[in-house]
C-alpha positions as CSV (number, residue, x, y, z in Angstrom):
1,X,-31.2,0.5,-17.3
2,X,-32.4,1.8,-13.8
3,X,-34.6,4.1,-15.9
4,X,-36.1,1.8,-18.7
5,X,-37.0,-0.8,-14.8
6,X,-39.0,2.0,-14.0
7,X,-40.6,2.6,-17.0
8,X,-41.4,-0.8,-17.0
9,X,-43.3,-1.0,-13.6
10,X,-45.3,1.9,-14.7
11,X,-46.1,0.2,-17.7
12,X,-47.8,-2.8,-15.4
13,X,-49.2,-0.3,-13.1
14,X,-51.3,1.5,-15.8
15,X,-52.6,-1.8,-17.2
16,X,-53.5,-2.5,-13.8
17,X,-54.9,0.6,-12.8
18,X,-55.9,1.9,-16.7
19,X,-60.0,2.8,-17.0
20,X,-59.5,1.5,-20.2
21,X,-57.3,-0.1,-23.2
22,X,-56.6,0.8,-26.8
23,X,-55.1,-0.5,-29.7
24,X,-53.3,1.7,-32.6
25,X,-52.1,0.9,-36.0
26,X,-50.3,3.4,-38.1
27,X,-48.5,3.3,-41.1
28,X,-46.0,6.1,-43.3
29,X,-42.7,7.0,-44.3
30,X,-39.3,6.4,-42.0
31,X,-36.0,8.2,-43.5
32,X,-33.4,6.8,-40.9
33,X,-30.0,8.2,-41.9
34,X,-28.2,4.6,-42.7
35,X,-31.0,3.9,-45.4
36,X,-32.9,6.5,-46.5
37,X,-37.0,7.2,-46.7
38,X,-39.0,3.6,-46.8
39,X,-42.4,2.5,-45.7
40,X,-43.0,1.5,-41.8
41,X,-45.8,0.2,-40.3
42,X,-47.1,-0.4,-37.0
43,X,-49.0,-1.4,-34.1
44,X,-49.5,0.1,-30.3
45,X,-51.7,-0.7,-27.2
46,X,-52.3,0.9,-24.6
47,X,-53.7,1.7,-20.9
48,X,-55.3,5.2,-20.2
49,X,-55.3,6.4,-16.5
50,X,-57.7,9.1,-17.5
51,X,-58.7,10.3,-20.5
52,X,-55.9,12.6,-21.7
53,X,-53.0,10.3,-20.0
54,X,-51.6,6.9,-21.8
55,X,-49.1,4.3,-21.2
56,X,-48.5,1.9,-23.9
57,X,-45.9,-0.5,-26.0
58,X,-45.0,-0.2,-29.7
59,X,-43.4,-2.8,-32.5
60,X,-43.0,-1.4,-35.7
61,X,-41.4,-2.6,-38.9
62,X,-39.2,-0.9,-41.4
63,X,-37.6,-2.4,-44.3
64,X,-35.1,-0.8,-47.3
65,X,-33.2,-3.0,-49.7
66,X,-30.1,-0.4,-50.0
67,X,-26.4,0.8,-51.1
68,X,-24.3,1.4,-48.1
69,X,-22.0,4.5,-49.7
70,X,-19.9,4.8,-46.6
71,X,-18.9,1.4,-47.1
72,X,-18.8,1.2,-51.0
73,X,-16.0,4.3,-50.2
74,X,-14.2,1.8,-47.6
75,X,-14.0,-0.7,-50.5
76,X,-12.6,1.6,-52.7
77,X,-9.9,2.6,-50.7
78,X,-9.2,-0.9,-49.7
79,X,-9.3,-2.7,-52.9
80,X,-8.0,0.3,-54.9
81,X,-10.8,-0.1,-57.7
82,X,-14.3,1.5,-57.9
83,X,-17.8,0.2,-59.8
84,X,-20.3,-2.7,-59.5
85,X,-18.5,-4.8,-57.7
86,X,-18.2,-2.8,-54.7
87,X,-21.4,-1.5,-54.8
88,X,-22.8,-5.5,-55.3
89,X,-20.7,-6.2,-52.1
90,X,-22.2,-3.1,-50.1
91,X,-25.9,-4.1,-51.2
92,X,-28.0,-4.0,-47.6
93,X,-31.5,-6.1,-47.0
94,X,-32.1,-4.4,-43.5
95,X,-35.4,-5.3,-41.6
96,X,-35.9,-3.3,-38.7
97,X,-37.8,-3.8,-35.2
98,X,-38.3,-1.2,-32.8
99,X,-40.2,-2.3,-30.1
100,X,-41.0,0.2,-27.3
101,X,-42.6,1.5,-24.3
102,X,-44.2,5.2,-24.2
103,X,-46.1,7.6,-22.3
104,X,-48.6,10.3,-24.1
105,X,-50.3,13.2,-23.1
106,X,-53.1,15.0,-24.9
107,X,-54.3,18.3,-25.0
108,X,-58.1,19.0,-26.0
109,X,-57.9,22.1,-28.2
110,X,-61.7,21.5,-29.7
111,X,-64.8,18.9,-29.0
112,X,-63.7,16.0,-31.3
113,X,-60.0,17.3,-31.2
114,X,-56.8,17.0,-29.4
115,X,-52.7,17.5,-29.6
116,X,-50.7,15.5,-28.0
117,X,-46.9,15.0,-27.0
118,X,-45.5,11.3,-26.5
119,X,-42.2,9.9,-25.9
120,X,-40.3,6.4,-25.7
121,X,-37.2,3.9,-25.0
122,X,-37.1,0.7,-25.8
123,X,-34.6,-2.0,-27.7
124,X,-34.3,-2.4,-31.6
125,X,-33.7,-5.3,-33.3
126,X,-32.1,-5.1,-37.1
127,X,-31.8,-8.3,-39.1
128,X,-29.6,-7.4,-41.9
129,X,-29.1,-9.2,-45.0
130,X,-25.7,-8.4,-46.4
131,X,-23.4,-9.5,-49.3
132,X,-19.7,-11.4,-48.7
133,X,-17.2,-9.3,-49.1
134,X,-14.6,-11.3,-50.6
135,X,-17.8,-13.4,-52.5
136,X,-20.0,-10.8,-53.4
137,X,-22.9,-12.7,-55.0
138,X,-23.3,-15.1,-51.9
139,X,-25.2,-13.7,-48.7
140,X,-25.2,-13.4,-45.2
141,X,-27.8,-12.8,-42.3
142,X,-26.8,-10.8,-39.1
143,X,-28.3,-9.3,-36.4
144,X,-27.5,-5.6,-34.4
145,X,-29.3,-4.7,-31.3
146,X,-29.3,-1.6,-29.7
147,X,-31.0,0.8,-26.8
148,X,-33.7,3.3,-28.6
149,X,-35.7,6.2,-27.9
150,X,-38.4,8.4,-29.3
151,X,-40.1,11.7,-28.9
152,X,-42.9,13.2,-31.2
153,X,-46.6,15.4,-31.4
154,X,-49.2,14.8,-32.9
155,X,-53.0,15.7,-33.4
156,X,-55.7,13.2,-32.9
157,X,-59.7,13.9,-34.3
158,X,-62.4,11.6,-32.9
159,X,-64.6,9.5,-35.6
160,X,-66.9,7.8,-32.8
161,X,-67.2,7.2,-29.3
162,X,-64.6,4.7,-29.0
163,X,-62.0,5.7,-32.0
164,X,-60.1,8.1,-33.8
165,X,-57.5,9.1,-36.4
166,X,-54.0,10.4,-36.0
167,X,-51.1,12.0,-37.1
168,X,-47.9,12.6,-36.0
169,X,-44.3,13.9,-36.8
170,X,-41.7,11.7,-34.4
171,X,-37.9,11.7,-34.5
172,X,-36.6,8.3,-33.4
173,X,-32.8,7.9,-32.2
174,X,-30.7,4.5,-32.5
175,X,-27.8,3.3,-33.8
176,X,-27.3,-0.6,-34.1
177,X,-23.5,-1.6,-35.0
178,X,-21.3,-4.9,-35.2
179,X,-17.7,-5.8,-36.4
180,X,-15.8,-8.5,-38.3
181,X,-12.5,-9.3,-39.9
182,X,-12.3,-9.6,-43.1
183,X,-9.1,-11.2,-45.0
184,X,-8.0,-9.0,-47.9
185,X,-5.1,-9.9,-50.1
186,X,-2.0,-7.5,-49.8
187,X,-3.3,-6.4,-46.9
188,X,-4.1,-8.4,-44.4
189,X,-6.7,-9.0,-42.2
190,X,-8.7,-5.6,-41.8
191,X,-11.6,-5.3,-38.8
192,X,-14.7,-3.1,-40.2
193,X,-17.6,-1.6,-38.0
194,X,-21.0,-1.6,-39.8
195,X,-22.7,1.2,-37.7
196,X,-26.9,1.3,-38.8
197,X,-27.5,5.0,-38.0
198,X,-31.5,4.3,-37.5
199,X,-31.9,7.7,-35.9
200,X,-35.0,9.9,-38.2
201,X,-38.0,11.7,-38.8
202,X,-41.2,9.6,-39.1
203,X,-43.9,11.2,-40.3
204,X,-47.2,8.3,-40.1
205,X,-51.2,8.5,-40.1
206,X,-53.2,5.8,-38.0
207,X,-56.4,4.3,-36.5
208,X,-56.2,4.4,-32.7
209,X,-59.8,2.6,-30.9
210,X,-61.6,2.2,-27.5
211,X,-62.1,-1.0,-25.9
């Protein structure tokens, strides 16, 4: 926490201090491990204390309509049958919200190009959408929160004076969880942990401009 304070101040400093503010959207693929590949999106803005030196802040949005298999294997264990009815109760709506703070560095490495390196922590916000165990075709909403953190590179190529395009590889760490009891006949109230491994490879392209 004494860390992500810090962060923070910096983060106020640089929009203080900046020589100037940018905005980024970008948009590509997310494979977290819970889930599997889907589509994110983005946005990001920014302060630059020179020209090769950023801090910003980050939301992005991730959402997969999925099969948990660690849990469909749970069910079969507990309920001592396998098929579509596990599977129905294992069905996951996950929405996911990142939302984060970041330095970035570049490197020039030709006129209208650079490489750069850029790293973050932050929170994340899932809001799951979940079938009833013991009623499988009714449905639940839940949320799981979590610290986060990122690290990536990437290469950025100047279209104008105030804008360019990026890409970049990042690998993104978090791993949301909560529990409940469930009431399962012949055995007895049972406690599960649903653990939302969001931790992946993002690989997105963007628009990043000057203003």
């Amino acid at each position: 926490m004494q860390k992500l304070t810090i962060i923070f101040v910096l983060l106020l400093c640089s929009y203080t201090y900046g020589q100037k503010t940018a905005a980024a959207f970008k948009l590509g693929s997310f494979i977290p491990e819970a889930a599997g590949a889907g589509f994110i999106v983005g946005y990001e803005g920014g302060s630059y204390i020179d020209d090769n030196f950023n801090f910003g802040w980050s939301i992005d949005w991730f959402h997969k309509n999925y099969v948990d298999k660690t849990l469909v294997d749970s069910f079969n264990e507990i309920y001592g049958v396998s098929g579509d009815i596990n599977e129905l109760r294992a069905t996951t709506n996950l929405h996911d919200f990142p939302l984060m703070i970041s330095v970035t560095a570049k490197f020039p490495v030709a006129p209208k190009a650079k490489i750069y390196g850029t790293g973050g922590v932050g929170v994340e916000v899932l809001i799951i959408n979940y079938r009833n165990i013991e009623n499988p075709d009714d449905s639940e909403l839940k949320g799981a929160y979590d610290f986060n953190w990122r690290i990536g590179l990437g290469a950025a190529y100047n279209i104008g004076a105030r804008s360019e395009i990026l890409l970049e590889m990042t690998y993104h760490n978090s791993q949301p969880s909560w529990t409940y009891e469930v009431d399962v006949e012949g055995v007895g109230k049972r406690t599960f942990e649903r653990v939302y491994d969001m931790s992946g490879v993002m690989i997105r392209a963007g628009f990043r401009f000057f203003y």
